[in-house]
C-alpha positions as a Markdown table, in Angstrom:
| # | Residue | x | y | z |
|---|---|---|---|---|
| 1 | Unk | 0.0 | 0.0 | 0.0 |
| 2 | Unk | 1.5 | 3.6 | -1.2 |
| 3 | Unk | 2.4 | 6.0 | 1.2 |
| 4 | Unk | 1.2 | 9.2 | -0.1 |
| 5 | Unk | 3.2 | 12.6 | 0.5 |
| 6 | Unk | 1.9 | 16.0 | 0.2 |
| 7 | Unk | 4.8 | 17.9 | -1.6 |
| 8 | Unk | 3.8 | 21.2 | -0.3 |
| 9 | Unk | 3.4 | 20.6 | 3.6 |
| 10 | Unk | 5.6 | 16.7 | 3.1 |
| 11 | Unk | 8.4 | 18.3 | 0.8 |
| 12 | Unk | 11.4 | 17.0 | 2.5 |
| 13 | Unk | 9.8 | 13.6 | 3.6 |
| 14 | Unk | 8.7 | 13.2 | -0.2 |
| 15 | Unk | 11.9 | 14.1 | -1.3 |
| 16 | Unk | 13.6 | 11.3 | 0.3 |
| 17 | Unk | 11.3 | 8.8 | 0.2 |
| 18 | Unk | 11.3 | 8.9 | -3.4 |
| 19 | Unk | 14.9 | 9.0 | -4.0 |
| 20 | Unk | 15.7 | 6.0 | -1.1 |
| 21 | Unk | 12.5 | 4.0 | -3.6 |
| 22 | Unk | 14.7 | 5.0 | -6.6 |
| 23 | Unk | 17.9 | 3.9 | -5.5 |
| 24 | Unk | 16.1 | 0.8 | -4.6 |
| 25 | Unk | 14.9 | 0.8 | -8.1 |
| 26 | Unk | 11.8 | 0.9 | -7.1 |
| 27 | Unk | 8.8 | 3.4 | -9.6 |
| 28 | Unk | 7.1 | 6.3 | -7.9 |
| 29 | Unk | 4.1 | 8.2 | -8.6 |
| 30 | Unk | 5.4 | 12.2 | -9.0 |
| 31 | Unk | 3.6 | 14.9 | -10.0 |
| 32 | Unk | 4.5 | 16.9 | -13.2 |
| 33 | Unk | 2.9 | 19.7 | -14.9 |
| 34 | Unk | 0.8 | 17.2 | -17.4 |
| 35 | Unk | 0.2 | 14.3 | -15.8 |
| 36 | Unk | 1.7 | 12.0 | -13.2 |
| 37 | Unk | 3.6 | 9.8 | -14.1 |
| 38 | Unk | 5.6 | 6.7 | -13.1 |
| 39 | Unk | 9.3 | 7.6 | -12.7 |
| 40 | Unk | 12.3 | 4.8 | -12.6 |
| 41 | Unk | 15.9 | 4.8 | -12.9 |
| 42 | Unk | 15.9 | 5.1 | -16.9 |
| 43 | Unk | 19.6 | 3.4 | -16.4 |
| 44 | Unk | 18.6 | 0.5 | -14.7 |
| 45 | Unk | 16.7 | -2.6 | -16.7 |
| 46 | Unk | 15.1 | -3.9 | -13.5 |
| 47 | Unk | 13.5 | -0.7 | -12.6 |
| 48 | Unk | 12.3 | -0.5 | -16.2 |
| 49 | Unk | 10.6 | -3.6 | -15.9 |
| 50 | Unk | 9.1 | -3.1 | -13.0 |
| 51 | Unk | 7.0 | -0.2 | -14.8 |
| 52 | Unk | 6.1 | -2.3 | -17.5 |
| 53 | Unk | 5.2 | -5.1 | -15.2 |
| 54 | Unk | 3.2 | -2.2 | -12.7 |
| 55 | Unk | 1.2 | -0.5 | -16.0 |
| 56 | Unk | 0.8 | -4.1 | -17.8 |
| 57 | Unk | 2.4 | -1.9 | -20.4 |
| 58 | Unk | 3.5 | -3.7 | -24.0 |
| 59 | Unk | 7.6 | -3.2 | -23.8 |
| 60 | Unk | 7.5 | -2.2 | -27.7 |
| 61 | Unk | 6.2 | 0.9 | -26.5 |
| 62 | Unk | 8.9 | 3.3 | -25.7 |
| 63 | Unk | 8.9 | 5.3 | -22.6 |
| 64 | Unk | 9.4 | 9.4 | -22.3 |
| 65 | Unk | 13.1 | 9.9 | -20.2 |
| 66 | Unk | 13.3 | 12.9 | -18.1 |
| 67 | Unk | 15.5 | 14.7 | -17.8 |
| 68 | Unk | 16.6 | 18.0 | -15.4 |
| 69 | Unk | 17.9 | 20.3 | -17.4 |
| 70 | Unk | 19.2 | 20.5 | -21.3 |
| 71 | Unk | 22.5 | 19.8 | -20.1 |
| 72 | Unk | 22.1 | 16.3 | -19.1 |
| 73 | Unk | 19.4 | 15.7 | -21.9 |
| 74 | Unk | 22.9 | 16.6 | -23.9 |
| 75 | Unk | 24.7 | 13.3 | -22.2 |
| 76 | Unk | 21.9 | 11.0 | -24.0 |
| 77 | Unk | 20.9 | 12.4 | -27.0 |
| 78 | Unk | 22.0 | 14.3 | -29.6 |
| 79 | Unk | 20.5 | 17.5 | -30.6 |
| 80 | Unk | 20.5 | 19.6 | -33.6 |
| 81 | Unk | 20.2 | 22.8 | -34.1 |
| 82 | Unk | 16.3 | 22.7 | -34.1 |
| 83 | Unk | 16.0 | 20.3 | -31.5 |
| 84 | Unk | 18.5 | 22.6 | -29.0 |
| 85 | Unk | 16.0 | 25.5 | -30.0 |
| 86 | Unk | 12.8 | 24.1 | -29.5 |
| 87 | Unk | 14.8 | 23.1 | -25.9 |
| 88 | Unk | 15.6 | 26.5 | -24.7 |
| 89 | Unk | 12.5 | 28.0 | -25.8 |
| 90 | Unk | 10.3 | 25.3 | -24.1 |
| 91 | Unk | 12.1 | 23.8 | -21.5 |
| 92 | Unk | 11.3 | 23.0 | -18.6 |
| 93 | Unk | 7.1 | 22.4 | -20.0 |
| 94 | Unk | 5.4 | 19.7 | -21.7 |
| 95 | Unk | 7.5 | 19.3 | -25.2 |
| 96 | Unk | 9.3 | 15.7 | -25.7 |
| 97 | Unk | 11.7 | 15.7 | -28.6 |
| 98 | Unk | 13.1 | 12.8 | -29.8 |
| 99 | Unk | 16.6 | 12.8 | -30.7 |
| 100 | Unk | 19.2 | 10.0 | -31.9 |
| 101 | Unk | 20.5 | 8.3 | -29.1 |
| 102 | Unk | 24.0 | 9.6 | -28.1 |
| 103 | Unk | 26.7 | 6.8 | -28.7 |
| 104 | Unk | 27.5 | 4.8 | -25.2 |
| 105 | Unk | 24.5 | 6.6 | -24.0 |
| 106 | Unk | 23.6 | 5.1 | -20.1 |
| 107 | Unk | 19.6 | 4.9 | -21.1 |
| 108 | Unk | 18.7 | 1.6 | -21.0 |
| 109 | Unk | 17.1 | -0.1 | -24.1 |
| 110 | Unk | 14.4 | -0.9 | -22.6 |
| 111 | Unk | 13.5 | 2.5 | -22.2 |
| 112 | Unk | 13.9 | 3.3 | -25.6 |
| 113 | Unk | 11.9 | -0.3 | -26.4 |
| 114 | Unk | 15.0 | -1.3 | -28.5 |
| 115 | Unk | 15.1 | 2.0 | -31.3 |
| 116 | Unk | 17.7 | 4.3 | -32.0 |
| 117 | Unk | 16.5 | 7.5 | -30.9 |
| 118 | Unk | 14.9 | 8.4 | -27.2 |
| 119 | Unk | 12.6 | 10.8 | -26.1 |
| 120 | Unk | 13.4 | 13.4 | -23.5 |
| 121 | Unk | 11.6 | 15.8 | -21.5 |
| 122 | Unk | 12.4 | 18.8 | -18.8 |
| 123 | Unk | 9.6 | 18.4 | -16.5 |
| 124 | Unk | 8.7 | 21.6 | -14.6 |
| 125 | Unk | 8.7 | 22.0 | -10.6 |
| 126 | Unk | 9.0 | 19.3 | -8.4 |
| 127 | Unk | 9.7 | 16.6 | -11.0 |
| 128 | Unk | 12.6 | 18.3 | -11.7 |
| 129 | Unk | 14.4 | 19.0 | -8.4 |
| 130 | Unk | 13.7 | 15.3 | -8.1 |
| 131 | Unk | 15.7 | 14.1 | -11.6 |
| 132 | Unk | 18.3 | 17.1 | -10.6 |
| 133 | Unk | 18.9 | 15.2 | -6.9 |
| 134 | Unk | 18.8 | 11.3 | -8.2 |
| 135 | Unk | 21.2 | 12.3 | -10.4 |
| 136 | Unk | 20.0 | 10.0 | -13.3 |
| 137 | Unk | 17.4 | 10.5 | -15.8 |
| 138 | Unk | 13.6 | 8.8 | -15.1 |
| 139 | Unk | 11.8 | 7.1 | -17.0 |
| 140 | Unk | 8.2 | 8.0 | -16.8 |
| 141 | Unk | 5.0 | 7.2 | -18.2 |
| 142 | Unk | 1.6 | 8.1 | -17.0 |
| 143 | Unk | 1.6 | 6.3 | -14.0 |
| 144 | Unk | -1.9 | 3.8 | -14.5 |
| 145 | Unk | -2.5 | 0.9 | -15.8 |
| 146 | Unk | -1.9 | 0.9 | -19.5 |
| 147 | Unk | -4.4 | 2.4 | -21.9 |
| 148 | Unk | -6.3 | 3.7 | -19.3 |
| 149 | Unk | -7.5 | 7.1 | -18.7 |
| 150 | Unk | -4.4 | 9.1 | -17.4 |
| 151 | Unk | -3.7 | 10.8 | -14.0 |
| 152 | Unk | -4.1 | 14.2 | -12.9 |
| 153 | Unk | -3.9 | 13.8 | -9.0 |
| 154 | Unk | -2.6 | 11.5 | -6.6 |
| 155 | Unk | -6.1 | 9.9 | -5.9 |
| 156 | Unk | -6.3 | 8.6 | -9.3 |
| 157 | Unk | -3.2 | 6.9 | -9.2 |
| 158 | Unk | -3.9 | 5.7 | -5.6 |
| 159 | Unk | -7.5 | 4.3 | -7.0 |
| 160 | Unk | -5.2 | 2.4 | -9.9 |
| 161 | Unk | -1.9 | 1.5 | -9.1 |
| 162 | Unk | -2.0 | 2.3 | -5.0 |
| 163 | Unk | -1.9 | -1.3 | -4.2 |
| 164 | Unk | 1.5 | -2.1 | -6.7 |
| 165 | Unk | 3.6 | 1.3 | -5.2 |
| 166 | Unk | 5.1 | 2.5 | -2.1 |
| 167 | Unk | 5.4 | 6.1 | -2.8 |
| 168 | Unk | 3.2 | 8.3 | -4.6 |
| 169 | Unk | 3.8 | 12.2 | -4.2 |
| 170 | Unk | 1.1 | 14.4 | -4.1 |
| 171 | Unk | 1.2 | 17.8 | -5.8 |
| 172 | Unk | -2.0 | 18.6 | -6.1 |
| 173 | Unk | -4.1 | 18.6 | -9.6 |
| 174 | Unk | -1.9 | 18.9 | -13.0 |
| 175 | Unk | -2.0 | 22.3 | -14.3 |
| 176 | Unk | -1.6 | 20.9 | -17.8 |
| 177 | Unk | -3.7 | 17.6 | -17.7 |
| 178 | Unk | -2.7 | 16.1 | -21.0 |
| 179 | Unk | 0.3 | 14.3 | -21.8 |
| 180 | Unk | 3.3 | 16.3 | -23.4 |
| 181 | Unk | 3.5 | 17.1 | -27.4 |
| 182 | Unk | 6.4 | 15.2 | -28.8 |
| 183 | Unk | 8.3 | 16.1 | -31.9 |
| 184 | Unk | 10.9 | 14.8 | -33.6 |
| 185 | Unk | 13.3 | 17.1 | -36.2 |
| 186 | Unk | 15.5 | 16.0 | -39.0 |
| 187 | Unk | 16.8 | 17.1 | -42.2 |
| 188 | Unk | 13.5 | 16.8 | -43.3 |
| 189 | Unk | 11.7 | 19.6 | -41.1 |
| 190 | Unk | 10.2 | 19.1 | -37.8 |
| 191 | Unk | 7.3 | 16.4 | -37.2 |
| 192 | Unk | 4.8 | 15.9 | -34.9 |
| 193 | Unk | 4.7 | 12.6 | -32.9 |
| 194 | Unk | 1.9 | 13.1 | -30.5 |
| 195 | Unk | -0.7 | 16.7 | -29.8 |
| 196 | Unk | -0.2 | 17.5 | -26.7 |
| 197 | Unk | -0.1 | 20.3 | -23.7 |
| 198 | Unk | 2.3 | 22.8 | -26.3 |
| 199 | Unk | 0.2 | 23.8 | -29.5 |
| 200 | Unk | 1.4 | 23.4 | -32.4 |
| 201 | Unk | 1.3 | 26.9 | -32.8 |
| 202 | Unk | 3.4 | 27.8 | -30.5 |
| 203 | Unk | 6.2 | 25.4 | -32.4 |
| 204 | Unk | 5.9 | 27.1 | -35.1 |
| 205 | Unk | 6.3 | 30.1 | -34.2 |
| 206 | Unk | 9.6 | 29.3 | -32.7 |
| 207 | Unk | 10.9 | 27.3 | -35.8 |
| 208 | Unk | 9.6 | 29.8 | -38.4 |
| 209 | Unk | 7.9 | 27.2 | -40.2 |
| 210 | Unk | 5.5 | 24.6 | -40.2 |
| 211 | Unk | 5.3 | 21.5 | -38.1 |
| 212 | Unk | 5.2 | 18.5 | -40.1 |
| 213 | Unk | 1.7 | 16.3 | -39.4 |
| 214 | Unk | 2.8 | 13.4 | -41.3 |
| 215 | Unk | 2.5 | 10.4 | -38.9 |
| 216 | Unk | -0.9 | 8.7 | -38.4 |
| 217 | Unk | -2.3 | 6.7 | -36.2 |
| 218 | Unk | -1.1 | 3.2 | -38.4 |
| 219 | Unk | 2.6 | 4.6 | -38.6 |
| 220 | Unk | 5.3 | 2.4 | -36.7 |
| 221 | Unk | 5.7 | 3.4 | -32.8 |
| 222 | Unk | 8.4 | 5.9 | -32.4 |
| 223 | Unk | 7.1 | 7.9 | -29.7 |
| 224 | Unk | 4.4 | 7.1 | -26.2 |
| 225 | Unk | 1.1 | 7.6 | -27.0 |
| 226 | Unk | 1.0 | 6.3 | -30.6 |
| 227 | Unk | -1.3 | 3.3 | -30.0 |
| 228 | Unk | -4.3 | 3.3 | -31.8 |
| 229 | Unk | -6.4 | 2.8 | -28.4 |
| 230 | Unk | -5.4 | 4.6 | -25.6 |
| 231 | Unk | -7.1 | 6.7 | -22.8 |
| 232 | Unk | -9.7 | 4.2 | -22.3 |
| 233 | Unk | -12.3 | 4.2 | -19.9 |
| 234 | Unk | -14.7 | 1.4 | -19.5 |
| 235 | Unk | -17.2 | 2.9 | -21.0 |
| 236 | Unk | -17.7 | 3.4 | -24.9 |
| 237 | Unk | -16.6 | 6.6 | -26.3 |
| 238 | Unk | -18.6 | 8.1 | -28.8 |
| 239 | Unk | -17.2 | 11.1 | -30.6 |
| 240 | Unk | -18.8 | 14.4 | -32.3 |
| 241 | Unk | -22.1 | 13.6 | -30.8 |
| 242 | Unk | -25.2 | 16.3 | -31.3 |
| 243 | Unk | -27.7 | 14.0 | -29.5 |
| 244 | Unk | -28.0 | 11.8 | -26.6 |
| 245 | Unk | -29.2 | 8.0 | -26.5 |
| 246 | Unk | -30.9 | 6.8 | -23.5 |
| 247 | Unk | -28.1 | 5.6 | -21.2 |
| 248 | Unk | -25.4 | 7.6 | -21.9 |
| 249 | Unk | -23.3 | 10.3 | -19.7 |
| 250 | Unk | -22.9 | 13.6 | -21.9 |
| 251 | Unk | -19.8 | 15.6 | -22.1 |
| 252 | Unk | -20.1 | 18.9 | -23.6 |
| 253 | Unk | -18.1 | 22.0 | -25.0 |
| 254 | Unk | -19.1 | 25.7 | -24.4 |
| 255 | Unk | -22.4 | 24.6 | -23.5 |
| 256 | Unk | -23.0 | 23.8 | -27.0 |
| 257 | Unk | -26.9 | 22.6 | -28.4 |
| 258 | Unk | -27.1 | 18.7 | -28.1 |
| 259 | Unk | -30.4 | 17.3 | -28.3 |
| 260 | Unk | -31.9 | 15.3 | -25.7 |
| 261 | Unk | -29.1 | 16.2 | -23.2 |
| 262 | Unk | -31.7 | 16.6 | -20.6 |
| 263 | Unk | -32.3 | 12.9 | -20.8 |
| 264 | Unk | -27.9 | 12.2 | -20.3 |
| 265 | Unk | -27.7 | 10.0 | -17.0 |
| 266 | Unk | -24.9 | 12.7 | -16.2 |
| 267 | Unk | -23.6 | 16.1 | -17.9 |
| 268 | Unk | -20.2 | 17.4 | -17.7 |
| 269 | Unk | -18.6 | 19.9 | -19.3 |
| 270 | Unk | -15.1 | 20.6 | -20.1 |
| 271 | Unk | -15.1 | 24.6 | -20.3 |
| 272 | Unk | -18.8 | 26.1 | -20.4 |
| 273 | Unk | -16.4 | 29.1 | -21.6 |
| 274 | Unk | -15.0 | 27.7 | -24.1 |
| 275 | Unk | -11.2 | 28.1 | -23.0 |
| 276 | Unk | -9.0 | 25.0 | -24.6 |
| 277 | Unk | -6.6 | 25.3 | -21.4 |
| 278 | Unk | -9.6 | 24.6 | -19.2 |
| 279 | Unk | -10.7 | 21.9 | -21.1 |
| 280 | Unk | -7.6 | 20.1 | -21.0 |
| 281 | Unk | -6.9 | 20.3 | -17.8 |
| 282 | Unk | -10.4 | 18.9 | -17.5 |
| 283 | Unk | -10.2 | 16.0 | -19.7 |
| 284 | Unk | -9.4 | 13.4 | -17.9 |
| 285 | Unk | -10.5 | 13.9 | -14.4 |
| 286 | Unk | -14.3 | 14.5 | -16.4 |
| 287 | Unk | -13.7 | 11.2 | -18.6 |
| 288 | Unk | -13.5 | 9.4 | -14.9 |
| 289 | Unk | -16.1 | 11.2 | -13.7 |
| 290 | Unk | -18.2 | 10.2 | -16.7 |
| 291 | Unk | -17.3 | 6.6 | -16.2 |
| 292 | Unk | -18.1 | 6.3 | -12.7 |
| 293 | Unk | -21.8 | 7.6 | -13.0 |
| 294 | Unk | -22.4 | 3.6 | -14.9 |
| 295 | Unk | -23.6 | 4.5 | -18.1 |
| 296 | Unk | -23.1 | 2.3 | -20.7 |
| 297 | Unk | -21.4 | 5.2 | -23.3 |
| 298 | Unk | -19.8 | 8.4 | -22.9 |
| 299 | Unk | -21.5 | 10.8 | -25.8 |
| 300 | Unk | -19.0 | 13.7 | -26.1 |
| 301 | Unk | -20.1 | 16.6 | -28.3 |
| 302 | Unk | -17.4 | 18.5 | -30.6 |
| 303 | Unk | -14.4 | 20.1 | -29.1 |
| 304 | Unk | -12.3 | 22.7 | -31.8 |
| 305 | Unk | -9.2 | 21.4 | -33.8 |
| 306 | Unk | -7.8 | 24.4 | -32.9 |
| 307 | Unk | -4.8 | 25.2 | -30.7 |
| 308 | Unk | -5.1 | 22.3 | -27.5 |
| 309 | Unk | -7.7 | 21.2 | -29.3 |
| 310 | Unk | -5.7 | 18.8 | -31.6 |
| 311 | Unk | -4.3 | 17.2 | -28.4 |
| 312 | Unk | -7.8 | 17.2 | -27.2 |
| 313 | Unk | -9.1 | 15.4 | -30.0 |
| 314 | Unk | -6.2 | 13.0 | -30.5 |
| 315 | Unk | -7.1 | 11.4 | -27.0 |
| 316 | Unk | -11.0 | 11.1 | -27.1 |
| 317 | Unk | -9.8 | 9.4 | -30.7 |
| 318 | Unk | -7.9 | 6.9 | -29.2 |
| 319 | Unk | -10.4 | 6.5 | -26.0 |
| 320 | Unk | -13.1 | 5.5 | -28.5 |
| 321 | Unk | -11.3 | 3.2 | -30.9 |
| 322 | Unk | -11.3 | -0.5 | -31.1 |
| 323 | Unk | -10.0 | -2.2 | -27.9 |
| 324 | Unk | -8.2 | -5.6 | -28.3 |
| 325 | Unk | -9.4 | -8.2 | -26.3 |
């Protein structure tokens, strides 16, 4: 059973619980600005395994390695000169970029589920004094079981995985609440891997040209979050819905006109302003909420492609796609 620690009044006490679990290789539950996530020695093959074993996670399924600072992200991989840009103007924040892996580099291939390139992250705040203290980058994924809804506070990860950890540190609910955009640049221009809490906007505003979208849901797996189902609850997801069947939970945008909503067994919605931020931060915490309530299917009316609303979109895709038995 996980001992849970409240980073703001615990700091300390978190502090070293985690990094005595760490150096026992053990995974802990930490807080970062997107989601929590399940952080292990990225060195060390046994602590890789064990969160593999604790998500039930498929090992050709590469994990995100973060890092705390550019400077030791520069001891694993190798950056060009796009890759060290989109660094310094987004780092610490939720942008993975996946660069080749640096000759002799200490990641351990399981982390990098056996390709030549590895994806690395500067997690903001706590996360971050943590990587800076171990010493050692961590691998982390969202820390529940795999191709489940993600976390965004330490009660969702207690309800999952709290019977498989020891430490879990609480700090508070994600400010983000989706998982980090990842993006990988060669000579070929900059492409995006995975939507995610930095638009795609904002990228391109920094590079001075536009991000690639060139890899689909059927391309190979070169980055977290590319499987075609993902995000699931157990409920079925249905997408772009403008009316509600009898039995189903409802989860609108901006208040939008959906008929028979007044008939949902339960309505949620992610920003009755409209603000993408909000609903992101929303997203998953409400797709749990949803879930819990019993009903047989989540109706979810349409959110914007714009701005967070790609990385909106590209989870409540892979929440209502085809499961494998």
């Amino acid at each position: 059973m996980a001992t849970i620690y409240d980073i703001e009044t615990e700091a300390d006490a978190g502090m070293d619980a985690a990094l005595a679990a760490l150096a026992r290789e053990e995974p802990v539950a930490i807080p970062t600005e997107t989601v929590y996530g399940l952080a292990a020695d990225a060195t060390s093959s046994y602590a890789i395994s064990s969160i593999y074993e604790k998500k039930g996670r498929p090992r050709f399924n590469p994990l995100i390695c973060h890092v705390s600072d550019l400077a030791m992200a520069e001891q694993y991989g190798e950056f060009d000169t796009m890759s060290r840009k989109l660094a310094l103007a987004f780092w610490p924040g939720p942008l993975t970029l996946v660069v080749p892996l640096k000759p002799g580099s200490a990641i351990h291939p399981l982390a990098t589920a056996g390709l030549s390139t590895v994806g690395l992250r500067v997690p903001a705040g706590f996360a971050g004094k943590l990587i800076a203290r171990f010493g050692k980058p961590l691998a982390a994924p969202s820390a529940n079981t795999s191709g489940r809804i993600s976390p965004t506070s330490a009660i969702d990860v207690e309800d999952d995985l709290g019977q498989k950890l020891r430490v879990i540190l609480d700090g508070g609910p994600t400010k983000v609440g989706v998982e980090s955009t990842i993006v990988k640049s060669d000579e070929t221009g900059v492409h995006l891997l995975r939507p995610g809490g930095l638009s795609v906007e904002d990228i391109e505003r920094v590079i001075g040209g536009r991000v690639l979208r060139d890899v689909s849901q059927t391309a190979a797996i070169e980055a977290p979050g590319m499987l075609a189902s993902h995000y699931a609850p157990d409920a079925k997801v249905r997408l772009n819905a403008s009316r509600v069947s009898l039995g189903e939970a409802l989860i609108n945008f901006r208040g939008q006109s959906v008929v028979d909503a007044d008939k949902a067994v339960a309505l949620f919605d992610l920003s009755p302003s409209g603000n993408l931020r909000e609903a992101a931060a929303n997203l998953f915490s409400t797709l749990r909420a949803a879930d819990r309530t019993g009903a047989f299917s989540i109706a979810i009316a349409p959110v914007p492609m714009t701005g967070l609303g790609e990385a909106i979109n590209d989870r409540l895709m892979r929440a209502a796609a085809p499961r494998g038995k």
